[in-house]
N, C-alpha and C positions, 0 to 999 in steps of 0.2 A: 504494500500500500504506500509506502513511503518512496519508492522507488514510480510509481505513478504519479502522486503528488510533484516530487522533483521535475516529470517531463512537462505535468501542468502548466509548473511554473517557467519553464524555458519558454513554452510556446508563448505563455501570456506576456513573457519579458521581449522574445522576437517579434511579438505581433508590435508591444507598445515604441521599441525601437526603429519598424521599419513604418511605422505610422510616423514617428517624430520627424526621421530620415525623410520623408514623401514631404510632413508641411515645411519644413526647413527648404524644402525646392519650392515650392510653391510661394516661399515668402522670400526667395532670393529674385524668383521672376516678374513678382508685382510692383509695381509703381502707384508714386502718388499721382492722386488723379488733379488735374486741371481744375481752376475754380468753374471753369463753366459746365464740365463734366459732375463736380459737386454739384451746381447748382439745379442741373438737368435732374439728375440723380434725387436731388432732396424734393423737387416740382412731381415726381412720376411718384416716390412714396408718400407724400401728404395728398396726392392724388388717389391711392392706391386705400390708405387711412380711409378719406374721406369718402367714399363708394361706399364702403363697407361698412361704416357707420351709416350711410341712409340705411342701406339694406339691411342692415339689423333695426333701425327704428321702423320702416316700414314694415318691419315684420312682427315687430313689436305691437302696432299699432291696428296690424290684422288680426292679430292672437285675441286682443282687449277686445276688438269689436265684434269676433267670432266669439267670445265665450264670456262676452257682457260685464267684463270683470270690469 
């Protein structure tokens, strides 16, 4: 059992090493983004926020009038 447990832990040590290894490449390739690329960026998620919030009030607001509450 102990000799099971030991391979446990390799793999979970190899898995959480070749995970670190992948975002270390992934954060050597990114760049910062441009102010207008932020800006774009910030306009599509307060965008993205604000849809979702009607859609839940107007879902809200069917529930109430369906069920008289």
């Amino acid at each position: 059992m102990a000799i099971r447990k030991k391979e446990e832990e390799r793999t979970v040590t190899t898995i959480l090493k070749a995970s670190l290894k992948e975002w270390r490449l992934t954060l050597m390739r990114v760049r910062k983004p441009s102010n207008d690329e932020y800006k774009q960026t910030l306009k599509v998620v307060i965008l993205g926020i604000t849809i979702v919030g009607i859609m839940a009030y107007l879902i809200h607001l069917l529930g109430i009038s369906l069920l008289g509450g």
